[in-house]
C-alpha positions in Angstrom: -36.7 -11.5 41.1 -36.1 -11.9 37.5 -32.5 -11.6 35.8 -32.8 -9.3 32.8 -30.9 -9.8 29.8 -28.7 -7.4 28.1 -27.7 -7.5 25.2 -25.0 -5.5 23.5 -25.7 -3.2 20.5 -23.0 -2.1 18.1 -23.0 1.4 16.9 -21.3 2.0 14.0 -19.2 5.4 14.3 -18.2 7.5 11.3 -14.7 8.4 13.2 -12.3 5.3 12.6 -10.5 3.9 15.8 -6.6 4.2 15.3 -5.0 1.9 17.2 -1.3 1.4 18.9 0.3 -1.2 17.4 3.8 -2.7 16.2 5.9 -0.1 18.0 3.2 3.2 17.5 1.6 4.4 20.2 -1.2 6.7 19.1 -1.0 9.7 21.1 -4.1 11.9 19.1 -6.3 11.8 16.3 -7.9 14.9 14.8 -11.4 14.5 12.1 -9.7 17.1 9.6 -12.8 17.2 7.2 -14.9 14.2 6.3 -12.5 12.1 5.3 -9.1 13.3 6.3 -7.4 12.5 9.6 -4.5 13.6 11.3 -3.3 11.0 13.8 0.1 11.4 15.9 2.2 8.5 17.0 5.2 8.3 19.2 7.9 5.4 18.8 11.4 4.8 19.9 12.6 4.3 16.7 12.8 8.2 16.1 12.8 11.1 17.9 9.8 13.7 18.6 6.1 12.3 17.8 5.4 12.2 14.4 2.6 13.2 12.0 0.3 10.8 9.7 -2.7 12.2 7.5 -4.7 9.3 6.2 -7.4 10.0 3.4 -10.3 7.8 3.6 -12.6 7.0 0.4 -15.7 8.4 -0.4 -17.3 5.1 0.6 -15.4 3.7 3.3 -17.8 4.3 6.0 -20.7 2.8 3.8 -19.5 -0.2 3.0 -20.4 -1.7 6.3 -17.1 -3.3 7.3 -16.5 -5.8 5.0 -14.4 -4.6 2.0 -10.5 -4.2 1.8 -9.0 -1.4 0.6 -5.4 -1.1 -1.2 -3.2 1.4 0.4 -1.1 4.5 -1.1 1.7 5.9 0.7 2.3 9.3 -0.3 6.2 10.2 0.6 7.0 13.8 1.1 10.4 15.5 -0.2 13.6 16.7 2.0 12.4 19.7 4.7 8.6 18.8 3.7 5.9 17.4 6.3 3.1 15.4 6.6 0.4 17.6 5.1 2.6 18.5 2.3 0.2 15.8 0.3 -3.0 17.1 1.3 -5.4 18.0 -1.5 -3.2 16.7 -4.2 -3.7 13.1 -3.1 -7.7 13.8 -3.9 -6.7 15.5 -6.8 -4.6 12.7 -8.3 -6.2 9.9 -7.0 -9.8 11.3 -7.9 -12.8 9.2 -6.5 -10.2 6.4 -6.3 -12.0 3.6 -3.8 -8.6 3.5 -1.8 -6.9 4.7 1.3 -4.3 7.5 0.9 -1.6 7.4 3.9 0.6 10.9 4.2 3.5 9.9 7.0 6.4 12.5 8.1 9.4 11.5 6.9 11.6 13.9 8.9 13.2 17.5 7.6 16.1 14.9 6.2 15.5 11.3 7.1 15.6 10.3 3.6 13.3 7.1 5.0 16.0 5.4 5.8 17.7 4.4 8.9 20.2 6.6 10.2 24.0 4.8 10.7 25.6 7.9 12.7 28.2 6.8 15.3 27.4 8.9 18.6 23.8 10.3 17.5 22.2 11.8 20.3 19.0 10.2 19.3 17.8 7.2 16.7 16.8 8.0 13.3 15.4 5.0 12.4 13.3 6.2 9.7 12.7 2.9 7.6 11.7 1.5 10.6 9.5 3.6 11.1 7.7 3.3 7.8 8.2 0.0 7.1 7.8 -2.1 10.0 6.1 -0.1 11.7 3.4 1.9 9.9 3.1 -0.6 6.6 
């Protein structure tokens, strides 16, 4: 009997694979429109799962894996959310060949970490967004 060979083929999906890493574990990722995304994480460093909408360029699933992009954090204000960026960030960045990143910040985390003697939970916001998500 002869052994067939397989090999593998690589299919390029237009749906990015978000991946847990340095502390996030992704626990969902939603297509929003072509190129928005809502992906949830959960960490210990805060409490409750926590929101990320990342804005992909126009050309980010044509240029075939090989190109960098620079990133832009966009930082909501005190009470605001993670959406709170959403269609300004195209609007101000315009066809802008980069990637837009929208995190929660909490309703008053201030993105930094919490120093609250007998908190009931962390608050470890800069954590979160700098050693963690950056």
């Amino acid at each position: 009997m002869a052994s067939k060979s397989i090999s593998s083929i690589r299919v390029r999906s237009d749906v990015p694979d978000f991946i847990s890493a340095f502390g996030l574990t992704v626990c969902s990722s939603t297509k929003l429109s072509d190129q928005l995304y809502e992906v949830v994480v959960s960490t210990p460093e805060v409490l409750d799962n926590q929101t990320i909408r990342i804005l992909l360029p126009n050309d980010y699933f044509t240029s075939g894996n090989t190109r960098r992009y620079p990133v832009l954090y966009l930082l909501h204000g005190a009470t605001g959310g993670a959406a709170d960026w959403t269609g300004a960030a195209e609007e101000i960045t315009g066809n802008a060949s980069l990637i837009k990143v929208m995190p929660n910040g909490g309703r008053f985390g201030f993105y930094t970490n919490w120093v609250i003697p007998g908190s009931l939970y962390p608050q470890n916001w800069r954590t979160f967004h700098m050693e963690q998500l950056v």
